[in-house]
N, C-alpha and C positions, 0 to 999 in steps of 0.2 A: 134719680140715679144714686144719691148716698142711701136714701132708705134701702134699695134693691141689693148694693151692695154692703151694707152694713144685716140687712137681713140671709144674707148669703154666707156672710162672716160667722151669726151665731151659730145658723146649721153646721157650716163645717165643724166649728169647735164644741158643740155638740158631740158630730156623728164622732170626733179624735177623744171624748173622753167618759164613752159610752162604755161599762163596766163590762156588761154582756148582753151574747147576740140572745134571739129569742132559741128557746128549744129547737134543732131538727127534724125533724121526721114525725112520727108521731099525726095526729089529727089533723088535716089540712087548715080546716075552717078554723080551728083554735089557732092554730098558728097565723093564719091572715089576723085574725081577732088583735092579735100581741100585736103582730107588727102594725096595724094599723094605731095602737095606744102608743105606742112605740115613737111612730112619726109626728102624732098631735103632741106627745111631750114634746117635740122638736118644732112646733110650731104649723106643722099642715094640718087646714082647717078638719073637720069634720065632714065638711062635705064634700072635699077632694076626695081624700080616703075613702069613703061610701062610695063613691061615682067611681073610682079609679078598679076598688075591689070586689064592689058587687060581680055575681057571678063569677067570679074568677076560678079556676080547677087547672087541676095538675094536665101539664103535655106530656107524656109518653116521649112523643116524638124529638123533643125538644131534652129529655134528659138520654135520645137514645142517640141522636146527631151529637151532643157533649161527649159524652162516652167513644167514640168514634172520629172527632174532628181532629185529633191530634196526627193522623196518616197526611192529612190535607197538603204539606208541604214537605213530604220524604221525597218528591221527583226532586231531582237533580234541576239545574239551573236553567240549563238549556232546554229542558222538556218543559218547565213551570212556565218560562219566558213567552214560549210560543203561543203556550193556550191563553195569555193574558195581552200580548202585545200584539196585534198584527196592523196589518195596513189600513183596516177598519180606523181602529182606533186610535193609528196615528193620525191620519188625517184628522179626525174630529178633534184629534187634541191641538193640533196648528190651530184649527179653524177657531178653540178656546182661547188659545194663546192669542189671539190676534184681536177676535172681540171684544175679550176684558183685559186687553193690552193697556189702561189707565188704571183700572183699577190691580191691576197687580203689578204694577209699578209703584202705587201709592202705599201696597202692604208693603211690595220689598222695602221702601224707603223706611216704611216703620217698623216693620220685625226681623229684617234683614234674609228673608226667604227668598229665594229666587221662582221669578215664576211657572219654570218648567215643573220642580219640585212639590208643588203646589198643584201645578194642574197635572200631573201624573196622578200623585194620589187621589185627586179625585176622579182622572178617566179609572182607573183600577178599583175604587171602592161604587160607584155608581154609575158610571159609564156618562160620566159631565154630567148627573143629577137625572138624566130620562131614564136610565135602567135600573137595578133591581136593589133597592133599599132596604127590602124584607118588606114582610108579608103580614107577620105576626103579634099579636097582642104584646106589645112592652110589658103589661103590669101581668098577661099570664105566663110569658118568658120567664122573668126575674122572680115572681113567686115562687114557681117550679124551680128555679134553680137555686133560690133561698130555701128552700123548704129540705132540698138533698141536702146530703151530710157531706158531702163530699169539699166543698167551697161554699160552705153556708155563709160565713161571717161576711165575703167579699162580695155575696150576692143581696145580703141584706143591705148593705151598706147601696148596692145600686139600685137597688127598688125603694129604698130611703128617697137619692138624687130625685128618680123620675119622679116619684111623687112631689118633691121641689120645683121641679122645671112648670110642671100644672100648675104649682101654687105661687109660682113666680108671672103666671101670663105666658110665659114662653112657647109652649105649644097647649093646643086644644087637647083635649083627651082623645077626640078623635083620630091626635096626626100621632099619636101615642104610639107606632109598629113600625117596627122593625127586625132586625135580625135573630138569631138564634141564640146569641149572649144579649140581646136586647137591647143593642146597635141602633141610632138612633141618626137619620139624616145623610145629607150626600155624600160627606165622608165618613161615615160609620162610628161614629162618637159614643162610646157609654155614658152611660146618664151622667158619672164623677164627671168626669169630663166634660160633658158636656157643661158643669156647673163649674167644675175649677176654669176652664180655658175659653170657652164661650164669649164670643163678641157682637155686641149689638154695633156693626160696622154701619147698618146703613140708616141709625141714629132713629128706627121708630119705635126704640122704646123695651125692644125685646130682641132677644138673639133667638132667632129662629132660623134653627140648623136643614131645614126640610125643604124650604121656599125661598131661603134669602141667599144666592150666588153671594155676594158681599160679604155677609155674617161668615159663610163655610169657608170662603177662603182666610178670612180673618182669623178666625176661630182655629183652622188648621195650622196656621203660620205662628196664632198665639202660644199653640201648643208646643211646638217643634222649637222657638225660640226658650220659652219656659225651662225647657227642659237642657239644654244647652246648644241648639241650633249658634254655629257663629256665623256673621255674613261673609262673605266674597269668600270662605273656605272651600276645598272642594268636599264633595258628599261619597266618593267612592267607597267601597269596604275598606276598613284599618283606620277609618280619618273619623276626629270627634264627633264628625255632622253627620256619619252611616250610626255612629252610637247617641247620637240623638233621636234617633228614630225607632230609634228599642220603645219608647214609649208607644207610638204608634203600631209597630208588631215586632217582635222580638224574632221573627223567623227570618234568618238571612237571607235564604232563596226571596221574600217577599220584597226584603230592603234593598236587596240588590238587583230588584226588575223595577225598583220604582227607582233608585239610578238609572238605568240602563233606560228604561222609557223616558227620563228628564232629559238623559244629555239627547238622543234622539229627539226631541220635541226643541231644545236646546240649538239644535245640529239644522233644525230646520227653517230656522227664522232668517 
């Protein structure tokens, strides 16, 4: 555990005092090239980097959904709410609440998150871990959206993490896909993230955000506290605990359907 996280410690202070990013635009393959010297100066081996970037190319798709995804939360509250919260999903979210009723007692007690809060976000980011995680290649996500010019620096710096999280054990390469910013597990994690806040809750050695109920909610509650979560506050908009969740998504229509599905899930116990 101190090697893991003492190995954790150099990358970040690494990626915090990395001079510059690699060039944008310009020759793909040259640019995978850098950035893969780029990572092994930061300690990921040579044969992650190979494995992770072989074959990798540009998605079209994937710079033409970024270009585009900022409409995603112009409905109004009332129209967003409905197409995310219905009767479906409450129920399932009781039937969470009720199941892992110890273990999200034992987070509230340690990171002071309440457990509607918790299991909201994650019936809304993956529908309690069965539905839709994303589809797509992490490492050809984040290259393509390092490679644009548009948020290069902040894409590098996330195709840096995923390459860590392999070189950490924490996932296979294969469990490597996800979303379209390159979202990563049941509650939608960026690979930073996924390395700053990450929790090996259920003690085997790895935080595995994809398979481990325990680690996600851990990992989500680690986060939300991080950032200024207080406990027994309320979470409504105007209160410090709705501006603790800007780290989670900055779009109020979001934050304010994952109150309104908590106190609901809340309302039902």
């Amino acid at each position: 555990m101190i090697a893991r996280l003492f190995a954790a410690l150099l990358f970040t202070l690494a990626a915090a005092v990395s001079a510059h990013a690699a060039p944008c635009g310009g020759d793909f393959s040259a640019f995978l090239a850098t950035m893969a010297r780029e990572a092994q100066a930061r300690g990921i081996s040579s044969s992650v980097t190979d494995a992770a970037l072989a074959g990798v190319t540009q998605d079209a798709g994937v710079l033409a959904f970024d270009r585009r995804q900022r409409n995603t939360f112009n409905k109004s509250f009332e129209q967003y709410v409905a197409t995310r919260v219905g009767a479906g999903r409450l129920t399932r979210g009781a039937q969470m609440m009720q199941r892992h009723a110890a273990l999200l007692s034992r987070i509230e007690r340690q990171y002071g998150v309440p457990p509607q809060i918790l299991v909201a976000i994650w019936g809304l980011e993956s529908d309690f871990g069965v539905g839709d995680m994303g589809r797509l290649p992490v490492f050809r996500v984040l290259a393509t959206m390092a490679h644009d010019c548009r948020r290069t620096e902040l894409f590098q710096r996330e195709l840096l993490a995923a390459l860590q999280i392999v070189q950490r054990g924490d996932l296979a390469l294969s469990d490597m896909v996800g979303a379209y910013a390159g979202e990563i597990g049941q509650t939608q994690f960026l690979p930073s993230s996924y390395i700053k806040y990450g929790v090996d809750y259920d003690g085997n050695g790895r935080v595995d955000l994809r398979h481990s109920v325990a680690d996600v909610l851990a990992s989500t509650a680690n986060l939300l506290r991080a950032n200024g979560w207080q406990a027994g506050a309320p979470y409504g908009e105007g209160t410090a605990n709705f501006e603790a969740m800007r780290e989670w998504n900055r779009a109020v229509v979001y934050r304010k359907t994952i109150a309104y599905f908590a106190d609901r899930l809340a309302g039902a116990q």
